[in-house]
N, C-alpha and C positions, 0 to 999 in steps of 0.2 A: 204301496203305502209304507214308510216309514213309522214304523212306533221307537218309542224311548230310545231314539238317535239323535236326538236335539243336540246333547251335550258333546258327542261323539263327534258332530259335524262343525261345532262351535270353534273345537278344539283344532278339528284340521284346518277351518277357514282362516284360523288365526295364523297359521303356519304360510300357507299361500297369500294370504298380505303381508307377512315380513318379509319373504323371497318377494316379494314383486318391491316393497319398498329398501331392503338391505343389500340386494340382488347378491344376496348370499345363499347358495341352496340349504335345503332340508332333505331330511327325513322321516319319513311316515307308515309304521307299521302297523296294520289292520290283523289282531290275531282272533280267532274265532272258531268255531266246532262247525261241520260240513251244516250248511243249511241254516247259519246263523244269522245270514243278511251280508258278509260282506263284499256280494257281489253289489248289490243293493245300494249299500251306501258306496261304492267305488263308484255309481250309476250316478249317484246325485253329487257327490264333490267332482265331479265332472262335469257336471251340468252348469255346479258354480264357479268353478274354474275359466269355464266358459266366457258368462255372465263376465265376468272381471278381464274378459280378452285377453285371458293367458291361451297359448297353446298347449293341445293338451294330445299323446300320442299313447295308447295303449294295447296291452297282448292280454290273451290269460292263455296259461299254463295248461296243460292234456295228460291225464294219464299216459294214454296211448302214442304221445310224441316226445317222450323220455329221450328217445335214441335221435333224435334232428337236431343237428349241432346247429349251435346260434338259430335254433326254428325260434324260440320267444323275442331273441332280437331282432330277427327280418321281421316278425309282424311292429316292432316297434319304429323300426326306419328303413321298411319298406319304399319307400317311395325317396328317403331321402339318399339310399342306397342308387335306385336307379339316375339318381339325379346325377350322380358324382361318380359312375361305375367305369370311369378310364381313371380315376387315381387307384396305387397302390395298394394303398387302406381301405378304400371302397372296394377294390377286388379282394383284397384278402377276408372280407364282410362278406361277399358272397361267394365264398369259395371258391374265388377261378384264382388263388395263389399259383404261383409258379414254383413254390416250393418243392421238391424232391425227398419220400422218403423220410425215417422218423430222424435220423440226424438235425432236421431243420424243424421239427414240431414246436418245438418249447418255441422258437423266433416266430413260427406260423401265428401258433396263437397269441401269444402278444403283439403282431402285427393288425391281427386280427382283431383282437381288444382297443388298439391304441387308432384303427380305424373304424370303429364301431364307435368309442368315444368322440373319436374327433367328430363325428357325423353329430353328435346328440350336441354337441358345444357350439359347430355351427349353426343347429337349429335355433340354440339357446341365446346365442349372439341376436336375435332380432327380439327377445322379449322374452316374457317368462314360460318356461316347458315346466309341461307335468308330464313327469314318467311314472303310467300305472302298469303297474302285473297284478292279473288276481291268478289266484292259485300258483303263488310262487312255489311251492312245495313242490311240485309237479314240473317246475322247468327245468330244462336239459341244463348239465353241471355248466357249457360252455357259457349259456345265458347267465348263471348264474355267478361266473368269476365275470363275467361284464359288469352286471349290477354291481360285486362286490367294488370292481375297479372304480366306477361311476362314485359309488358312495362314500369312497376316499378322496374323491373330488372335490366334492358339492360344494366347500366354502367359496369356490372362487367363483360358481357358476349360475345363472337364474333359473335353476332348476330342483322343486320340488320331486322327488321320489316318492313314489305311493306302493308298498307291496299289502298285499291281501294272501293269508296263508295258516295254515289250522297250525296251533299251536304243539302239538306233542310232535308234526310232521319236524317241526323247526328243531327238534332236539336229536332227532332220531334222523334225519336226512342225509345233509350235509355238511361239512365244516363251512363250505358258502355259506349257506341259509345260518349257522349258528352268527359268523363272523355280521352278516344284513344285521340278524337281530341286536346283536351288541350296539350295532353305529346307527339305529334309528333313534332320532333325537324325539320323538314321540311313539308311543306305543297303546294302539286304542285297543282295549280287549274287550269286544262286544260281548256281552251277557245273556243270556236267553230269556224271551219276552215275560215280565211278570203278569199276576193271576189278572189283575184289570187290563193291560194290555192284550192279553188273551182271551180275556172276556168281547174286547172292543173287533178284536177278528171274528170272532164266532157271531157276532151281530152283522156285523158289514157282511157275511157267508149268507145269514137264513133271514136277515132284515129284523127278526125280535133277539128282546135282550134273553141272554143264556142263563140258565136257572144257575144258584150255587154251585151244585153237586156235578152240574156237566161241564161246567167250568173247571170244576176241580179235576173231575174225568182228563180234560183236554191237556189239564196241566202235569198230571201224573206221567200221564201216556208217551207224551211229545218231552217233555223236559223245558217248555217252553219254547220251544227247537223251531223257528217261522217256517220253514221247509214241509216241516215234521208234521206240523200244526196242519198246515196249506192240506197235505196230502190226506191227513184225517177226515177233514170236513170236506174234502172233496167224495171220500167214501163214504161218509155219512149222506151225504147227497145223495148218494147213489143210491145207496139205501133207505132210503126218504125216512132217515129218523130227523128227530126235532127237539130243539135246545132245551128240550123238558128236562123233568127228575127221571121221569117213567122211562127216557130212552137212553140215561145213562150207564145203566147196567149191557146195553148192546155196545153204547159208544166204546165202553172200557174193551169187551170182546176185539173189535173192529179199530181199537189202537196195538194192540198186538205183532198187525200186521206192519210191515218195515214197509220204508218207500219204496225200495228195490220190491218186493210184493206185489205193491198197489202200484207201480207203474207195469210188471208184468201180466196183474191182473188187466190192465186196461188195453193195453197191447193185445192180448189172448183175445179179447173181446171181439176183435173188430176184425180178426180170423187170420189165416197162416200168410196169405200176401202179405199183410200189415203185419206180424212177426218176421218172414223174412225183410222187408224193407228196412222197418226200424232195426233190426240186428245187423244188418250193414251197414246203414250210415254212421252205428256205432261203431265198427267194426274203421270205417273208413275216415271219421274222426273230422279233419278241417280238409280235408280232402273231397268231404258227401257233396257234391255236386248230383242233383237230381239225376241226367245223364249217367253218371259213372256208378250210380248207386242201384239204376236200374239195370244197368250191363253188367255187373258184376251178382247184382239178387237173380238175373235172369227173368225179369218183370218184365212186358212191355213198358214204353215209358208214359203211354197216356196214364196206361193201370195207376204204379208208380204215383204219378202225380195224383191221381186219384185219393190212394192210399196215402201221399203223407197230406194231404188236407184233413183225414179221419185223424189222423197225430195229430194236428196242430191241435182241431177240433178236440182231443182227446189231454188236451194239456200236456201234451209229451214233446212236443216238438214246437220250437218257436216258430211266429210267422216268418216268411220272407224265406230268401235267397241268401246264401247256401246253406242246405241243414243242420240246425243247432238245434241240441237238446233244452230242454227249460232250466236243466239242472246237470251236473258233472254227475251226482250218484244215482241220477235215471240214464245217464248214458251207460257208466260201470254196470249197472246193475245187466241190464237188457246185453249189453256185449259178455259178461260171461255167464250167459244162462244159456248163451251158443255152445252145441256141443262142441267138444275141440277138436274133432275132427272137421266139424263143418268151418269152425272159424279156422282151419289151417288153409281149406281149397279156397276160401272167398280169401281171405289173405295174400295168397299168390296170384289169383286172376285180378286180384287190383293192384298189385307190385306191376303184372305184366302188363295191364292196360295203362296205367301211366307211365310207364318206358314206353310203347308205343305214343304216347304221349310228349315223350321227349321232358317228359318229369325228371327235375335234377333227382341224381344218385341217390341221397339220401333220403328223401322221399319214398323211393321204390326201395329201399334197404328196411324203412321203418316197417314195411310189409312184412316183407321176406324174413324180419328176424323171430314174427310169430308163425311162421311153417314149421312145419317135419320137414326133416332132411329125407330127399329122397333122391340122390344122386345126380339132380339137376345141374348139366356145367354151366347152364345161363345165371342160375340164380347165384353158384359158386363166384360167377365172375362177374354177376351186379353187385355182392356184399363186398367183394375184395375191390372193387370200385369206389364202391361208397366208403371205405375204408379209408384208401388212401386219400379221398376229399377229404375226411373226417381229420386225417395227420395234418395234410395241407394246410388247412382251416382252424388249425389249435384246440383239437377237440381228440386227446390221447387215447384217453377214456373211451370214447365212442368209437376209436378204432379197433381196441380191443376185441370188443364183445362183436364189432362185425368180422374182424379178420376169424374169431374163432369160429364164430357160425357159420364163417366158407368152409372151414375147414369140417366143421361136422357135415358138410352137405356132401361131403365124398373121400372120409376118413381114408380111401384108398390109393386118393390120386399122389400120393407123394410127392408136393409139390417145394421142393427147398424155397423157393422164392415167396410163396406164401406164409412156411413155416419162419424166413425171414422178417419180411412186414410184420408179423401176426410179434415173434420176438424182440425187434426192434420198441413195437407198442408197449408190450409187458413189459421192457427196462425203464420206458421213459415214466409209468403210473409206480416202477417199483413195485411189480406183479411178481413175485416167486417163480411162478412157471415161466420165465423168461430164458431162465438160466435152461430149461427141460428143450424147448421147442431151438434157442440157437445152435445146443449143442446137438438134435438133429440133424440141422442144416449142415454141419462139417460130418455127419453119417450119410448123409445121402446126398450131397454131390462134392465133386473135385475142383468146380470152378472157383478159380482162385481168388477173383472180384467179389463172389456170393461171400466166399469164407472170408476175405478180407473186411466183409459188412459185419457180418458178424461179432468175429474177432472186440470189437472193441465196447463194445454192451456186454459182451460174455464176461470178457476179462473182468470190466469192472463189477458186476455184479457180483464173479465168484469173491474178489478179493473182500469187497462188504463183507460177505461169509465167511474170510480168513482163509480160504482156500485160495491163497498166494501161488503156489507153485503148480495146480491147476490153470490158475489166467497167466501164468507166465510159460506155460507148455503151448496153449492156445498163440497167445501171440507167436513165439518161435516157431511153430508151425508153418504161421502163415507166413511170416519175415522168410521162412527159411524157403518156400516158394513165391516170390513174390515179383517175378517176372511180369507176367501181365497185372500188375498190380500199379496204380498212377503214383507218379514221385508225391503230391499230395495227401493220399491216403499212408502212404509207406510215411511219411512224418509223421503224421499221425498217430499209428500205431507204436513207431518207437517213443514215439513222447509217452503214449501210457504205458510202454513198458519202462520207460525212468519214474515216473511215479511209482510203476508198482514196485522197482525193486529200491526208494529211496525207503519207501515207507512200510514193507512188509516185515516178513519175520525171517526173512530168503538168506543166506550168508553170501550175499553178490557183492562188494566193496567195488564195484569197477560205475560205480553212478556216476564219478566224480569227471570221469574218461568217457566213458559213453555221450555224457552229456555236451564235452568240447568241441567230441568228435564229431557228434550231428550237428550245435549249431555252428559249424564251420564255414563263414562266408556267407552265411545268411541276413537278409534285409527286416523278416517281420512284415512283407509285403502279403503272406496268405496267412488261411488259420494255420495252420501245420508250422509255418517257419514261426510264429507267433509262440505257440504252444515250446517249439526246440528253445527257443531265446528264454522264454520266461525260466526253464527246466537249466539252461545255462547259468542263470543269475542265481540261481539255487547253488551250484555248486559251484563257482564264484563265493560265494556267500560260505559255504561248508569251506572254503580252503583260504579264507581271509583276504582276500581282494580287500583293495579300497571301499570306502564304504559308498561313494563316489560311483564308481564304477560297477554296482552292485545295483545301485538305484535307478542309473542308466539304463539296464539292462532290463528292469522290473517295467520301467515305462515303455518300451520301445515293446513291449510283450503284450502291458496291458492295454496300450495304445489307445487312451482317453474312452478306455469303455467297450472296445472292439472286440475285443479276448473275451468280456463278460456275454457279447448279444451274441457271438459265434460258441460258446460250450457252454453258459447258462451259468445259475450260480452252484449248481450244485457239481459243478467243477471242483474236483481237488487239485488241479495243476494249477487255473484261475483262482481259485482259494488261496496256495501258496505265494502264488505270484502277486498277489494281493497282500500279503501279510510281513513279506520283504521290504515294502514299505514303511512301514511301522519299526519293521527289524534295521534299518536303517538311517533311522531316526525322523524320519515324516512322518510321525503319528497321525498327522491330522489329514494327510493325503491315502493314506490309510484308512484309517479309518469311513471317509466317505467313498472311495471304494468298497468297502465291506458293507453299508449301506446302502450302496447304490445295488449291489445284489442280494438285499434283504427286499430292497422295495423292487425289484425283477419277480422274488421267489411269492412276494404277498400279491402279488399283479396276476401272479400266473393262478395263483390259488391252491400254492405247495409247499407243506410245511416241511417237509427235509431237508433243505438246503437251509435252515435258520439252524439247525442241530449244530453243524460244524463251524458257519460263521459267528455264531453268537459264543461258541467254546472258544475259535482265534481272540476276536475280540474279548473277549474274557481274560483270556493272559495277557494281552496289551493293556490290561488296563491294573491289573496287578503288577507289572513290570513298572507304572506310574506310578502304583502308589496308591493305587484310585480302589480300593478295597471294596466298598461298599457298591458302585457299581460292576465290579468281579464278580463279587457275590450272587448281584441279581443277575447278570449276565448268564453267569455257568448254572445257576439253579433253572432260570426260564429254560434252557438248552437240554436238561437230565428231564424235568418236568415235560416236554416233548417226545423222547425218545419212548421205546415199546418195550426195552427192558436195561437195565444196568449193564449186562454182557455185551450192550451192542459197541460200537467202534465210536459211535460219537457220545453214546454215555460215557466211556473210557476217559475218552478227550474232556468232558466238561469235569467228570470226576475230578481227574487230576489238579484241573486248577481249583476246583472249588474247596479239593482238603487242601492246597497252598495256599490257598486264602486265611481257612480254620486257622493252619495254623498259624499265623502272622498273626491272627486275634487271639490266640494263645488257648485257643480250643482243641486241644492235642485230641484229646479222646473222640471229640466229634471226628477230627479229622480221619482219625482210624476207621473208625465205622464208613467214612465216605470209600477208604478205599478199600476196606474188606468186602463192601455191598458190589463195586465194579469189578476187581482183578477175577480175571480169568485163569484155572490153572493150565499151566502152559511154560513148556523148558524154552523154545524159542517166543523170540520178542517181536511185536512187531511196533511200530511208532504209539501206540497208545499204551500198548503194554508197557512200554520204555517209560512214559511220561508218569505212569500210575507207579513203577517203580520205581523211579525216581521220591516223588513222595510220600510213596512208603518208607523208603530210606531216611527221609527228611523225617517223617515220624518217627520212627526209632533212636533218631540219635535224637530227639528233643526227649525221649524217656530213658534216654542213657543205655541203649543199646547198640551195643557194637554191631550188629546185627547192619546198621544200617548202612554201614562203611561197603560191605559184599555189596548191598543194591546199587549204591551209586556207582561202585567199580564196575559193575555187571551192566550199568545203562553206559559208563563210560565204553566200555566193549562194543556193547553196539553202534555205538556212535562211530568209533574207531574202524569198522566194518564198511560205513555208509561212507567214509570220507569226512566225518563233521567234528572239519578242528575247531572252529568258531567259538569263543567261550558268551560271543554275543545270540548267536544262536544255540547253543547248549551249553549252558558254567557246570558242567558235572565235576569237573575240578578244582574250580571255586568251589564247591560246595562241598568238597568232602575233603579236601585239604588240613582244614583245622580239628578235622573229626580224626585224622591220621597223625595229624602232630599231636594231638589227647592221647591218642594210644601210644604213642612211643615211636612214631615212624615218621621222625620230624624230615630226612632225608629224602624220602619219596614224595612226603608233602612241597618238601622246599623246591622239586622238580617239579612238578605238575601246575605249582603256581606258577614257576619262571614259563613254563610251556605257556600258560595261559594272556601270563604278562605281553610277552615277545607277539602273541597272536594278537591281543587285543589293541598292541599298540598299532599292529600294520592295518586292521581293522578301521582303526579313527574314529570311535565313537566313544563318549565318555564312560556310557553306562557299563561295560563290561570292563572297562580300565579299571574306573575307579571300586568294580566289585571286585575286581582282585588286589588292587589295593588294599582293600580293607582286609579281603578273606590274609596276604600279607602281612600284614597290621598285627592277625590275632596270635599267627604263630613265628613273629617273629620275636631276638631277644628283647630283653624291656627296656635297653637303650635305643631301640631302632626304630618302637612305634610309635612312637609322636612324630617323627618325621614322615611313615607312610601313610597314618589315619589322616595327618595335616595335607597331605597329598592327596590322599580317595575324597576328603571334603572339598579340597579346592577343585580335585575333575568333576564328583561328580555335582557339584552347584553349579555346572554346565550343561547338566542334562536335566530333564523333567521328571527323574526317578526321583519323586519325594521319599519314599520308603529306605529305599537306597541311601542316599541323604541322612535321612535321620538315621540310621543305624550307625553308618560313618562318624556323625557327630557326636553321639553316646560314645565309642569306644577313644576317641581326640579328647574328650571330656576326663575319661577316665586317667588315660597316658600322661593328659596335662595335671591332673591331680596325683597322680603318682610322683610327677617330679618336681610334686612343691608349691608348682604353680594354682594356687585353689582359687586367687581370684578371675583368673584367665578361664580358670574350665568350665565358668558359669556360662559365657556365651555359649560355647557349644553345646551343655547341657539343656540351656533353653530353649536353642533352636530344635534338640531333636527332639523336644516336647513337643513343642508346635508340630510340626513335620508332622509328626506320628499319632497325632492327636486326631490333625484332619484325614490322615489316611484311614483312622479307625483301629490301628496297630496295638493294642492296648497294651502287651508285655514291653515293647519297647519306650512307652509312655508313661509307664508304673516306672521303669526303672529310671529313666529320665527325672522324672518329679525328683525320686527318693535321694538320686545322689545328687540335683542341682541343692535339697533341702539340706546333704551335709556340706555343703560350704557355705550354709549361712544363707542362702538367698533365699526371698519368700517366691514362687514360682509365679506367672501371672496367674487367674484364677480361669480354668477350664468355662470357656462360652457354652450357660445351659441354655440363653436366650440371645435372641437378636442374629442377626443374618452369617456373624461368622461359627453359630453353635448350626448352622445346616452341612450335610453332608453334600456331597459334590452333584451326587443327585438328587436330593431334596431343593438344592440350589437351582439345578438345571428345570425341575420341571416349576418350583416357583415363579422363574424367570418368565418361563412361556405362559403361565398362567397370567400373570401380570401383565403381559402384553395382549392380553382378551382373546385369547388360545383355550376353546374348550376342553374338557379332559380325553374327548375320542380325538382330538386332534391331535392333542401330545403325545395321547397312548403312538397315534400312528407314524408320527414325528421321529421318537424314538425305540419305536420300536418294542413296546412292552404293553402290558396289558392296561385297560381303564382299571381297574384293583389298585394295581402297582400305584400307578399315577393319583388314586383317591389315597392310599397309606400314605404318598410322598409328601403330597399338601396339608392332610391331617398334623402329620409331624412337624413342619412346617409351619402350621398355624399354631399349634403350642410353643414352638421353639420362636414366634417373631409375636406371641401374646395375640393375636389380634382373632377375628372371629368370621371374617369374610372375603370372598377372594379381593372386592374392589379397594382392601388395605392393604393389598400385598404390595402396591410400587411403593408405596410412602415407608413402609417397613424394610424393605428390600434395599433404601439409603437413596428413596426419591427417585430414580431413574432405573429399570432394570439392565439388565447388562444383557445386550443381544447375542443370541447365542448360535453359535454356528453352525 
């Protein structure tokens, strides 16, 4: 019976007619306290799902089967699994990948994902699916980055989602389960029964109506709790009290007691067979098969069957085939009131009977991982089994914790190739002891394949920790033995040794060489020659190649997305190779590369690879001009990270105080970079970057101070091979700060260095900023001709910011020599410019000096479409085109917050009050956005 669900079920049925009439999916989150009906009502909007000839396919979730990778999924497409199990996707859904080892995990499990969906789209393809989980909170992580993928889905698919799941689990779980709850487009949060609906139970229990005061008893007791409630008046029964006053004072006694109690109590009742029975089947979970449950209690099986009829009898146990509890916290309760030594031998004799069984790995792993180790080599080499399905199968996580439990089951057996797997796992969750267990593996054996495996999870782990010339002793180790080692791995490895020495703090200036040298004659036809090519266009790019030839090299690397599904996004080679793009002027090909392994790393269900993409992207969009998405870029990217010291806080720092200050927040800027730098005499690429705008701050406070930091990032650059002023202007930029101090000769050299580079380069944006830097220190008959140059290059490129600073100083030169009606154009334009970039010092100055030549300036847009920012415009846009807010958020990448401030401001800045006025404010059509 349903009580006070009416409105609760009103709500979802409404949801399942719009998916069955919009055939756009939904979302429906069920939040509730254990025993509050949501199984209950998931029982009946199933029932009506039904009734409407939707299809409807449902799991719930197991304490006890945490550790069964995709276990919540196979119960969901079980059958549609077997239907299709000679594709791919269908194999990599039931574990039989062919994948090898953790190198291929991250592709496992999105293989695995992206065949798990597919199965749910083909079902959905005939009509409308309901996808239920109860007891989400409980499902294995691998299930749960399904669901999350599934729910990024939904608008295109006839597929309603239902999860059912205790609320405080949702908080405290996982970032899946957080991420579910965010994207559920309805959220029913069931109540606990009020005192008349409470009353109407305890009538329907003893058939008369229940006095006040025991009413009140029931409602004290339980919290209104229907579970809570159930269990009460079942002991009251028992106890043959009666809905009076006089037996309220027992009743209150006799609530006391917990469910976990009163199911033990009833259990106890019915004597020690019926305790061991029911403690196994708990024990044994979706696994209790009558049979396995009596062979593992040591019951006969008539007994046995005997015995769970007194359960069902006893409300403990539902009717029917296979055994199910009535309730998840009568199952908990009865499994740990086993001792723990008894629940360790029944644990193991049901691991072993279902391998004799030919029960998949995992399965017989979920046993084994609640034994004592007691030096078993079987059970060592069922977890290290189920282990390596668990990689296979894109469940990192879940290899983890079994590879360690092989390992505790015979701490003796020193096995490298364990110690291997087990390390491999802990790089790809970004485990700490990763770094403890590979380095191991080069203690205790010689084999040069083992160490070769190693080698390149070590390395990059240590480097994350800044211990550079530890991961760079490791790799020359193994390079320096690497005879039996395959010419694919051996690429491999030198490619992360040119990462680590492009980007560490190492005094190695030979990247530029190293990098020729390997990809020498190579096609791009494996990962390895992929990885040498892309690390070639890099240093192509440091020594001023065409720009032409630079881009070439980037593609043939990233190979329309190959580079990204073979090293994942949290790739810093694929990262770079990614970003050369952008550095060569295809922002836009760039940029959805960088995107496309944002939406890899939200697929996969990991948030560190968005820390470094979202910092790249961050500076490409300050190098535009584009301030205000800079800004939210590099702050979502620090707001991620675990502490400011880390390598990709560094990285977002840096641009986020170049942002400050271009808005002329000098002071803010400081505090950004005092809160990141690390002390430290050598540099490594981030440290470089954070000094660099360190430097930029100081000399905006007029300290010379800051002229040492750029010369000192110049140094390093100088080290790495990186003459590029398109990839680092440290010369541009500290050029005018040297001709200020008196040292116009080393300035006037440094700029011609940069000149000469930027011209063989062929890209505007680094021409015409040395133009400009040019411009400031040159005599005052020479700069009208070179700012009238840096504006005419750079209004070839898309650096608005750049632009406008250009045209401020053209403005000024042209008012120096007379000409005051001329310098208004340029005046005005780098108002505009700098206005939409958000630039504000360059905007104030712009205004002041177009106002002394007389001109009234146009008036600053506080309303209407051209007063939005580029991202208040962007996510206007999509909104206008009937784009929900979880859908932009996911579009672009930022949170549903972000995207409600964006619209907010957005509706004050276009006057209007609703999103359905946004196309006609917006100038009647929105502009589709790419």
């Amino acid at each position: 019976m349903l009580l006070e669900r009416d409105a609760d079920l009103a709500a979802a049925e409404s949801v399942l007619d719009d998916v069955s009439s919009t055939r756009s999916g939904r979302m429906i989150l069920i939040e509730g306290l254990p025993g509050v009906g949501k199984t209950e009502l998931l029982l009946e909007l199933w029932r009506r799902a039904t009734a409407r000839g939707m299809d409807v396919t449902a799991a719930t979730a197991g304490e006890l089967e945490r550790e069964l990778p995709f276990g919540v999924a196979r119960q969901l497409f079980v059958d549609d699994v077997a239907a299709h199990a000679t594709t791919p996707a269908a194999a990599a859904a039931l574990g039989r990948s062919a994948a090898q080892g953790a190198g291929e995990a991250r592709t496992a499990e999105l293989d695995a994902l992206q065949g798990l969906f597919g199965l749910c789209t083909a079902r959905a393809a005939a009509g409308p699916l309901v996808v239920m989980v109860d007891d989400a909170h409980w499902a294995d992580s691998a299930s749960l980055k399904l669901l999350v993928y599934l729910a990024r889905r939904l608008r295109g698919l006839q597929v309603v989602l239902v999860l059912a799941a205790r609320p405080s689990a949702i908080a405290a779980r996982t970032s899946e389960l957080e991420q579910l709850a965010d994207r559920a487009d309805m959220t029913l949060k069931l109540e606990t029964l009020s005192a008349a609906a409470t009353a109407a139970v305890a009538r329907g229990w003893f058939g008369d109506v229940p006095s006040e005061s025991f009413t009140r008893v029931c409602v004290d007791t339980t919290g209104g709790n229907p579970l809570l409630l159930r269990q009460l008046l079942e002991e009251a029964a028992v106890e043959h009290l009666r809905p009076v006053d006089e037996d309220a004072p027992r009743l209150r006694e006799l609530g006391s007691t917990t469910v976990a109690r009163s199911a033990l109590l009833r259990v106890s009742r019915l004597g020690d067979i019926a305790v061991d029975v029911a403690g196994t089947a708990a024990l044994l979970g979706r696994d209790a098969t009558l049979p396995l449950v009596a062979a593992v209690a040591g019951v006969p099986a008539e007994e046995a069957e005997l015995v769970v009829d007194d359960l069902v009898e006893a409300h403990l146990l539902k009717p029917g085939r296979p055994l199910r509890f009535v309730h998840p916290l009568v199952q908990s309760a009865i499994y740990r009131h086993m001792p723990r030594g008894l629940r360790s031998r029944r644990h193991r004799e049901a691991a072993r009977l279902l391998a004799l069984a030919n029960a998949p790995h995992d399965e017989v792993a979920r046993h084994l991982l609640r034994t004592d180790p007691a030096a078993d080599a079987w059970v060592r080499e069922e977890l290290r089994a189920a282990g390596t399905q668990a990689l296979e199968t894109g469940a990192p996580d879940v290899a983890v914790s079994l590879f360690r439990r092989a390992l505790d089951e015979d701490p003796s057996s020193h096995d490298p190739r364990l110690l291997l797997e087990l390390g491999e796992s802990e790089s790809v969750v970004r485990d700490p002891q990763a770094l403890t267990h590979l380095q191991e593996v080069f203690e205790t054996t010689e084999d040069p394949c083992l160490r070769s495996m190693a080698a390149l999870p070590l390395a990059r782990g240590l480097a994350y920790r800044r211990r550079y010339a530890e991961a760079l002793a490791f790799l020359d180790a193994v390079l320096a033995d690497s005879a039996g080692i395959d010419r694919e791995t051996v690429l491999r490895l030198r490619s992360e040794r040119l990462w680590l020495v492009e980007s560490s703090d190492l005094s190695t200036p030979s990247f530029v060489a190293d990098a020729e040298e390997l990809a020498t004659g190579l096609t791009g036809s494996t990962r390895g020659e992929r990885l040498a090519i892309g690390h070639l266009g890099t240093a192509r790019l440091f020594q001023c190649a065409p720009h032409q030839e630079v881009k070439a090299l980037a593609l043939q690397a990233l190979a329309d997305g190959q580079m990204l599904r073979d090293e994942g996004p949290e790739s810093p080679s694929w990262l770079y190779t990614a970003s050369l793009l952008s550095v060569v002027g295809d922002h836009a090909a760039g940029e959805r590369e960088m995107l496309r392994g944002e939406q890899m790393a939200y697929d996969r269900g990991t948030d560190a690879p968005l820390v470094p993409i979202r910092s790249t992207r961050a500076w490409l969009a300050w190098e535009l001009g584009e301030l205000d998405r800079a800004e939210e870029l590099a702050r979502d990217a620090i707001a991620r990270t675990r502490g400011m010291g880390s390598s990709g806080a560094r990285y977002a720092a840096s641009c986020l105080a170049t942002v400050l200050l271009e808005r002329g927040l000098v002071d803010a800027a400081a505090e950004v970079v005092a809160a990141a730098a690390q002390p430290t005499s050598a540099l490594d690429r981030f440290d470089a970057l954070l000094l660099h705008a360190r430097g930029e701050v100081r000399l905006r406070r007029q300290d010379d101070g800051g002229i040492d930091d750029l010369l000192a990032v110049g140094e390093w650059c100088e080290h790495r091979g990186i003459q590029n002023p398109g990839e680092w202007a440290w010369r541009t930029d500290v050029a005018p700060a040297l001709a200020s101090a008196g040292d116009v000769d080393r300035a006037s050299a440094l700029l011609a260095d940069d000149l000469a580079r930027a011209r063989a380069f062929g890209l505007p944006r680094p021409l015409g900023r040395a133009l400009y830097a040019g411009g400031l220190i040159a005599p005052r008959e020479q700069r009208l001709e070179l700012f009238g140059e840096a504006v005419a290059v750079l209004s070839a490129s898309p650096a608005r910011l750049a632009t406008a600073r250009a045209c401020l100083q053209l403005g000024i030169a042209l008012r120096a020599a007379g000409q005051v009606g001329e310098a208004q154009a340029p005046f005005r334009r780098a108002l505009d410019l700098a206005t939409s970039c958000g630039a504000t010092p360059v905007a104030e100055a712009a205004r002041r000096l177009l106002l002394s030549t007389g001109a009234r300036p146009r008036r600053t847009a506080l309303i209407g479409p051209d007063a939005l920012t580029p991202s208040e415009r962007e996510v206007a846009d999509l909104a206008s085109q009937g784009q929900t807010n979880r859908q932009i958020a996911a579009r672009l990448f930022v949170t549903v917050k972000a995207v409600e401030k964006h619209l907010r401001n957005a509706y004050t800045k276009l006057d209007i009050e609703r999103r359905t006025e946004l196309a006609e404010a917006l100038g009647g059509r929105p502009r589709q956005t790419g």
